[in-house]
TORGUMAR-297422 format. One line per field, with one value per residue: residue number from 1; chain; z, y, x of N, C-alpha, C, CB in turn. Coordinates in steps of 0.02 Angstrom, whole numbers, plus 32768, in hexadecimal, padded with zeros to 4 digits. Glycine has a CB too. Layout:
// TORGUMAR-297422
pos	NUM:...
unit	A:...
npz	Z:...
npy	Y:...
npx	X:...
capz	Z:...
capy	Y:...
capx	X:...
cpz	Z:...
cpy	Y:...
cpx	X:...
cbpz	Z:...
cbpy	Y:...
cbpx	X:...
This chain:
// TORGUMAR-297422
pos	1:2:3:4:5:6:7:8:9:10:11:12:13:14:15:16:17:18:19:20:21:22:23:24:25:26:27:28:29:30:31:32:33:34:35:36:37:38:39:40:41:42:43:44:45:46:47:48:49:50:51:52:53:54:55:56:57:58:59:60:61:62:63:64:65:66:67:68:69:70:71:72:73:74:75:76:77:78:79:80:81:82:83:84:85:86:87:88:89:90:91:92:93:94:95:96:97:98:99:100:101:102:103:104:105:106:107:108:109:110:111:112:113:114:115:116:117:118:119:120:121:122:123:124:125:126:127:128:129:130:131:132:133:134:135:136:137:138:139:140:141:142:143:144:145:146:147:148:149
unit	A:A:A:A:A:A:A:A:A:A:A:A:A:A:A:A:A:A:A:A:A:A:A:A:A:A:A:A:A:A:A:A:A:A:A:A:A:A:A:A:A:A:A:A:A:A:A:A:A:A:A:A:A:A:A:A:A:A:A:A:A:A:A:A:A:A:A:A:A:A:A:A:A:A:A:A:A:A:A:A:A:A:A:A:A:A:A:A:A:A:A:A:A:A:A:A:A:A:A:A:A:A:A:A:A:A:A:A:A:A:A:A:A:A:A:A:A:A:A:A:A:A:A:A:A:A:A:A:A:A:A:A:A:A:A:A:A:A:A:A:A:A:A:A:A:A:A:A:A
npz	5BC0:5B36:5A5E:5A29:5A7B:5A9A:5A3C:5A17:5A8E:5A80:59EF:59B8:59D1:5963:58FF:5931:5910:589C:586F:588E:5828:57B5:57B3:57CB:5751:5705:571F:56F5:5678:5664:5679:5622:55A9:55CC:55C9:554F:54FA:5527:550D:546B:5467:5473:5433:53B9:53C7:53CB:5353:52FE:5322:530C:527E:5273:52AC:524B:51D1:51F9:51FF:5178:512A:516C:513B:50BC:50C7:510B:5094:5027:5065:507E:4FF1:4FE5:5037:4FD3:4F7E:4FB2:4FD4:4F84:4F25:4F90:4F9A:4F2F:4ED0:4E62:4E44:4E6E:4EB4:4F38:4F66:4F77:4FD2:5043:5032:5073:50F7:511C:5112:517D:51EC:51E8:51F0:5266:52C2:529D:52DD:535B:537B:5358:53C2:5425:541B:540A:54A5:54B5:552D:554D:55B2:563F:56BD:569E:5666:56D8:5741:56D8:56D0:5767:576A:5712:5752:57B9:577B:5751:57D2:583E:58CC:58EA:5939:5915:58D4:5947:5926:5891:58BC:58FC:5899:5827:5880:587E:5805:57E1:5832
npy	25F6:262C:2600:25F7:25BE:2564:251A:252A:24DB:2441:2431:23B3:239A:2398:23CF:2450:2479:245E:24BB:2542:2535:2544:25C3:25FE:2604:261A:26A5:26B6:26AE:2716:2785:2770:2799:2808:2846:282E:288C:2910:291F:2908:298B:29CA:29AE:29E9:2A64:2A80:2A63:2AAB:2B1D:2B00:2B0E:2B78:2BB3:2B82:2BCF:2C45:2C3E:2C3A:2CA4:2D08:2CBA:2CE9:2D70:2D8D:2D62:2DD1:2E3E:2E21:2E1D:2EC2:2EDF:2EC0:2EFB:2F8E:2F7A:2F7D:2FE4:3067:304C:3060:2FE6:2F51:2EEF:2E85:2E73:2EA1:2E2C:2DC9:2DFE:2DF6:2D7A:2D48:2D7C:2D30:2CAF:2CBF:2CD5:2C4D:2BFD:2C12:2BFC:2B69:2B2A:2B58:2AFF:2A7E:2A6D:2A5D:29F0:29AB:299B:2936:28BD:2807:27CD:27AB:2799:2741:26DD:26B8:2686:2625:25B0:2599:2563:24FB:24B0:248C:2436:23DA:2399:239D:23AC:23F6:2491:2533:25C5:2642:26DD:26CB:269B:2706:2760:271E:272A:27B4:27CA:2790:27C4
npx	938F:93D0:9392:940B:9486:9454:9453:94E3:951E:94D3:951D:9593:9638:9692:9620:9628:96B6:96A9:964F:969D:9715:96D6:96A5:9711:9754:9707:9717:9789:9799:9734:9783:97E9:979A:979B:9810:983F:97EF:9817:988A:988A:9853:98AD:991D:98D9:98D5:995D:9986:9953:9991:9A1C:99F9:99F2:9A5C:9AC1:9A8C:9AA9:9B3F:9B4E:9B2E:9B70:9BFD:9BF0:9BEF:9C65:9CB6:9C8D:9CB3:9D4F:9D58:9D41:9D9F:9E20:9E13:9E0A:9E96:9ECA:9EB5:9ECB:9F4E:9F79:9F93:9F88:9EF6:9F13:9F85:9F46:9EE5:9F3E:9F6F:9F0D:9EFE:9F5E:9F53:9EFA:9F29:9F80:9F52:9EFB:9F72:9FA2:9F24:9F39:9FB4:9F7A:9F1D:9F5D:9FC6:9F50:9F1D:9F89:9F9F:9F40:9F07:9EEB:9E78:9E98:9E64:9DEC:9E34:9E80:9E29:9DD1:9E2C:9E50:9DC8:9DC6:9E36:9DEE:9D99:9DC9:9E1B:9DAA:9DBA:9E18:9E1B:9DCF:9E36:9E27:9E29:9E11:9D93:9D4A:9D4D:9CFE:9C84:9C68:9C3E:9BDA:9B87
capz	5B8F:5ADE:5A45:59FA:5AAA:5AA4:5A03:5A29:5AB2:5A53:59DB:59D8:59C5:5917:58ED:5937:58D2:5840:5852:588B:57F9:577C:57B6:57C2:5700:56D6:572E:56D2:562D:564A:567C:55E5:5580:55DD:55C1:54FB:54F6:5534:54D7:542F:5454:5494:53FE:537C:53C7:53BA:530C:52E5:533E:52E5:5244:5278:52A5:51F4:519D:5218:51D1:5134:512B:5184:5117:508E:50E3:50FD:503F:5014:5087:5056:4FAC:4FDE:5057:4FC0:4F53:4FDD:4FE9:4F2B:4F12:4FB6:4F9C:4EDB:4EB1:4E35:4E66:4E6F:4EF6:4F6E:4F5B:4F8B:5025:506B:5037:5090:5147:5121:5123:51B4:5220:51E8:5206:52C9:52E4:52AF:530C:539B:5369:5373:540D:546B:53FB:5424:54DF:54CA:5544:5558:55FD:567C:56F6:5696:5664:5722:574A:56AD:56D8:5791:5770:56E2:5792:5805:5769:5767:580B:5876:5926:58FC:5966:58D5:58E8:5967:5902:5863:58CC:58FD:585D:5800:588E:585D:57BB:57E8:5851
capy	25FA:2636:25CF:25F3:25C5:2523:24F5:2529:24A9:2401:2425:23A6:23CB:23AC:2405:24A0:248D:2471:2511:2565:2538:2553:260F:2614:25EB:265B:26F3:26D3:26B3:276F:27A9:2774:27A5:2862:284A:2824:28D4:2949:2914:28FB:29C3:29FC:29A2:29F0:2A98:2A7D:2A30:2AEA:2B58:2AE6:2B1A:2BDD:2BCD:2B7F:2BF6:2C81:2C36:2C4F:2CE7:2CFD:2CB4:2D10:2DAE:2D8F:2D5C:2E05:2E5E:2E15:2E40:2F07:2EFB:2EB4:2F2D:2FBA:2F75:2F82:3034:308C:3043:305F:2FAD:2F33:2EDF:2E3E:2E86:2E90:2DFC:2DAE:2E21:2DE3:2D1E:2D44:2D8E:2CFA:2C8E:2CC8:2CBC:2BFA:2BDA:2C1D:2BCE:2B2D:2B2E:2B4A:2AB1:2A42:2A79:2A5E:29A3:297B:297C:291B:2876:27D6:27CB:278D:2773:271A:26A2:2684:264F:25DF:259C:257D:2538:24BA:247D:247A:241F:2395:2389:23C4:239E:243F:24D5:256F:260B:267E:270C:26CC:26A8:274C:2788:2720:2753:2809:27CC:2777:2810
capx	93C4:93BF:939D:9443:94A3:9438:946D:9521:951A:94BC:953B:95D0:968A:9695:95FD:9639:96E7:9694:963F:96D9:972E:96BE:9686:975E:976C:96DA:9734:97C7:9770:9720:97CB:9818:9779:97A2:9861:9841:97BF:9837:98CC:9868:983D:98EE:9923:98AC:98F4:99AA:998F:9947:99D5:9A3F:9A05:99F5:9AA7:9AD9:9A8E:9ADA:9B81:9B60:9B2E:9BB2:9C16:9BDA:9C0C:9CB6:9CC8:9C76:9CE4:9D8C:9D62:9D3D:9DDD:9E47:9E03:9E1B:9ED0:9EFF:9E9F:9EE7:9F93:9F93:9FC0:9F74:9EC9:9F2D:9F9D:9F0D:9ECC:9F65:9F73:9ECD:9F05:9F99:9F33:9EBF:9F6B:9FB5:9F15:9EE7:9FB5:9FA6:9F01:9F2F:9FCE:9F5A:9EF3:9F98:9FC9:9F34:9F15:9FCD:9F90:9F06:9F1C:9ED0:9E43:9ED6:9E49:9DD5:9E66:9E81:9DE9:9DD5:9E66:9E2B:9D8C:9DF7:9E66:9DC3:9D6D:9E0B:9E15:9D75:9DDA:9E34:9E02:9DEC:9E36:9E03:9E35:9DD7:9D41:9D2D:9D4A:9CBE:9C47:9C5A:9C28:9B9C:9B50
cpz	5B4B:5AB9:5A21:5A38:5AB5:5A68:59FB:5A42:5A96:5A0D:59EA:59CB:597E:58FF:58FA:590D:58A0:581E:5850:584E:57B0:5779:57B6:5773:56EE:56F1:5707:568B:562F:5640:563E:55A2:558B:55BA:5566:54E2:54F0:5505:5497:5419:5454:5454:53B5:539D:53BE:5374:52E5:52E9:531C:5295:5248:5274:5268:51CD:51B1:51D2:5192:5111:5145:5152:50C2:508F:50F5:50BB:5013:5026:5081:5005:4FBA:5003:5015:4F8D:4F70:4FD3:4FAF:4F15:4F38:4FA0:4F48:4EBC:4E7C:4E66:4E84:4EBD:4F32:4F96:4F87:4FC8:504F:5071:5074:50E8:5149:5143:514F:51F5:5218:51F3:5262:52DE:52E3:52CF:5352:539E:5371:53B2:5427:545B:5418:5470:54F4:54F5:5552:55B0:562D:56B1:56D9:5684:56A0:5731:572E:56B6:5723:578E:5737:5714:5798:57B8:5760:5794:5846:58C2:5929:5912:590C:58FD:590F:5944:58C3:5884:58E0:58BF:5831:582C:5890:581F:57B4:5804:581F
cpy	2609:2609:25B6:25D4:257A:24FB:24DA:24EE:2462:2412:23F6:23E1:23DC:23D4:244D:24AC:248E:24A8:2548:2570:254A:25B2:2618:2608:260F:26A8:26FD:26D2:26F4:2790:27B8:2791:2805:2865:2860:287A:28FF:294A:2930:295B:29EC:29F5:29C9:2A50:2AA0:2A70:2A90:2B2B:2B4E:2B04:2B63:2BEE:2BBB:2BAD:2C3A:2C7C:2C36:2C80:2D0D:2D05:2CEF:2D64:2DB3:2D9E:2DB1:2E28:2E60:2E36:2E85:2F14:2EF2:2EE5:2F7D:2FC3:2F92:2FD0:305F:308B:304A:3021:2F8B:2F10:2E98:2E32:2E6D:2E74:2DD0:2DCA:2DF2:2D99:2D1F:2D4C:2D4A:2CB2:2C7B:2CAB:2C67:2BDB:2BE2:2BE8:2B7C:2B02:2B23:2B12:2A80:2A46:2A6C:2A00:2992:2964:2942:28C8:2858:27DA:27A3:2772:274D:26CD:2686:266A:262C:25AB:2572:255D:2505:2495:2464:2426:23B7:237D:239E:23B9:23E1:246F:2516:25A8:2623:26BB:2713:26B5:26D2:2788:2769:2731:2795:2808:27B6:278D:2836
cpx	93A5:93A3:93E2:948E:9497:9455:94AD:9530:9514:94ED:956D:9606:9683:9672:9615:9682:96DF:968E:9677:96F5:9718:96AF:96DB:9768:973A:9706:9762:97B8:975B:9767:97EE:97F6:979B:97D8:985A:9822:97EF:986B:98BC:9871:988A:9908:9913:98BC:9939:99C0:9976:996D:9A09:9A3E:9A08:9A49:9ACA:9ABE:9A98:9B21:9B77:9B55:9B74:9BF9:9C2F:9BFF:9C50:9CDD:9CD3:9CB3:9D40:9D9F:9D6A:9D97:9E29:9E39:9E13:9E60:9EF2:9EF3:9EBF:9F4D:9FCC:9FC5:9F81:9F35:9EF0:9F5B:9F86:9EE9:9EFB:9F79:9F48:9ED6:9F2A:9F86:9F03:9EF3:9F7B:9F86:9F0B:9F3C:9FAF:9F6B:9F08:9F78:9FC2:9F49:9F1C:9FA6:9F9E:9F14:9F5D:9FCF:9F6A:9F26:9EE8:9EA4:9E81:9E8B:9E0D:9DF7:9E80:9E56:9DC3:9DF1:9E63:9DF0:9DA8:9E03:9E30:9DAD:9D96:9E10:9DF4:9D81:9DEA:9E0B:9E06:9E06:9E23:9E01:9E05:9D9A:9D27:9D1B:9CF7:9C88:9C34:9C3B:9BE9:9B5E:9B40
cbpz	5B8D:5AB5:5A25:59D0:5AD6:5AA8:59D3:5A50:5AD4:5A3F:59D0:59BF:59D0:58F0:5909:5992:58C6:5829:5884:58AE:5800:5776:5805:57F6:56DF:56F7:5773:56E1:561F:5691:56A3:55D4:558D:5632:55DA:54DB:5537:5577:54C9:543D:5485:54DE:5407:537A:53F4:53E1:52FE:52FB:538D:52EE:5218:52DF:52DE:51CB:5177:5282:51D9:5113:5155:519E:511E:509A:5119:510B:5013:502E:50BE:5051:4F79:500E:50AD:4FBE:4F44:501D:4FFF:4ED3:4F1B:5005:4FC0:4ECF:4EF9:4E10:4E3D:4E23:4EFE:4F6B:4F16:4F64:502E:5045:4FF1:506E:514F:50BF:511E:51BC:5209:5187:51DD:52F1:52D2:5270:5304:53AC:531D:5355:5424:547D:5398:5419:54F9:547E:557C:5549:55F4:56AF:5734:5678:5641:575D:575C:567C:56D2:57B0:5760:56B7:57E1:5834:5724:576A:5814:586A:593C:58C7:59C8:589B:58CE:59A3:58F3:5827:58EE:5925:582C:57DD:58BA:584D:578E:57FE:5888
cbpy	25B9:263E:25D0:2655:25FA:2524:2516:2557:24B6:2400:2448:2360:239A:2381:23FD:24BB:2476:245F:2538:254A:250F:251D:2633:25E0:2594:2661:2706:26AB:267E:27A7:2782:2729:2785:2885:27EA:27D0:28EC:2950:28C4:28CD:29DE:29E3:2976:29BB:2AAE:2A47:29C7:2AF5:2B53:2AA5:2AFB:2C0A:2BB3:2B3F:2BED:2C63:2BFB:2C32:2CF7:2CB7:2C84:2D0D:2DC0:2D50:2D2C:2E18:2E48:2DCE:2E37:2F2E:2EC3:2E79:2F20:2FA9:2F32:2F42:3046:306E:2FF5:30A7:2F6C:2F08:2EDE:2E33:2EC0:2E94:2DF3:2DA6:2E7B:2DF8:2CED:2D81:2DE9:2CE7:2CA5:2D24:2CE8:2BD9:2C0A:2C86:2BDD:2B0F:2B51:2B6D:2AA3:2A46:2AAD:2AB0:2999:29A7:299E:2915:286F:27A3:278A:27E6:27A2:2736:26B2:269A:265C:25E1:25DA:259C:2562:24CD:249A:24D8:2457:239D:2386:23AB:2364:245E:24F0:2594:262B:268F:2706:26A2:268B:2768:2778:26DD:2749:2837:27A2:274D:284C
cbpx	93ED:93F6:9371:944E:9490:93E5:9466:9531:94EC:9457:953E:95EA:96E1:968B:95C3:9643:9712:9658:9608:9706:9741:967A:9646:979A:976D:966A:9750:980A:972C:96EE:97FB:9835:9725:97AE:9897:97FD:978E:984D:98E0:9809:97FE:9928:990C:9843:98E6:99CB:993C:9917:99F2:9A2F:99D7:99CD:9AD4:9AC6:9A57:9AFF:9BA7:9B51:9AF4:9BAD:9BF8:9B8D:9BED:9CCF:9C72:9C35:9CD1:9D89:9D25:9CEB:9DE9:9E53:9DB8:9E0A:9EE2:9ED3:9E55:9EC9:9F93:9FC3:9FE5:9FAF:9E84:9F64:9F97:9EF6:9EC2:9F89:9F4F:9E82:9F35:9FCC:9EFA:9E94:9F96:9FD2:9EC3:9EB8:A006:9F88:9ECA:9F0E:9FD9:9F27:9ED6:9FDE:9FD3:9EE8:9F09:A016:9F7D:9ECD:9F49:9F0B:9DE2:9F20:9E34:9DB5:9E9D:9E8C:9DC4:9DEA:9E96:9E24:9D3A:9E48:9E90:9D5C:9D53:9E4D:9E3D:9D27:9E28:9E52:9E5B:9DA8:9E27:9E1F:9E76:9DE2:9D25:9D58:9D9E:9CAE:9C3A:9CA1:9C51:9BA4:9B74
């Protein structure tokens, strides 16, 4: 026999759970050392896309501004009206657009509803927790083990 087979052996119980447990709490100590790494980096890229895309939008921004001005200036010169005119054209398309979209925005907030199935099975685990004789759900126990996969 080995020496490591021999050792195994003249080990007790405990000894060998000890070790178990301790090489099980170092794996997850790396794990979480890995877990923390990756994040930290995914992080420290999203935190940079983040700012590419803010200063998209404002550029962006910027360019609209610009553009409004040449279209309200376009509007008043082609149409031989006052610069003031123009101006008020372009408020007015600016208007109409932020009235539809936020129309939309109600409408799809006026749907919004409450988790119905997390309130059942709050609600069931409340009974079971009152009275743990009760049987739960079949229905919500299938449901939180979808959740739990």
């Amino acid at each position: 026999m080995t020496d490591q087979k021999l050792d195994a052996e003249e080990q007790t119980l405990g000894a060998l759970v000890a070790t178990a447990t301790r090489d099980l709490s170092l794996l997850v100590h790396k794990e979480v050392e890995l877990a923390k790494t990756e994040i930290a980096e995914q992080a420290k890229r999203a935190g940079l896309g983040a700012g590419f895309l803010g200063g998209a939008g404002l550029f962006g921004l910027f360019a609209l501004l610009f553009a409004s001005v040449a279209g309200a200036l376009g509007i008043s010169e082609g149409a031989d009206l006052p610069f003031w005119a123009g101006f008020v054209c372009i408020a007015g398309l600016y208007g109409g657009i932020a009235g539809l979209l936020g129309l939309a925005g109600l409408g799809k907030v006026a749907r919004v509803q409450p988790p119905q199935r997390t309130i059942r099975t709050v609600k069931d685990d409340l009974e079971w927790a009152r009275h743990p004789t009760t049987a739960p759900d079949p229905e919500l126990e299938e449901l939180r083990a979808s959740h739990r996969a």
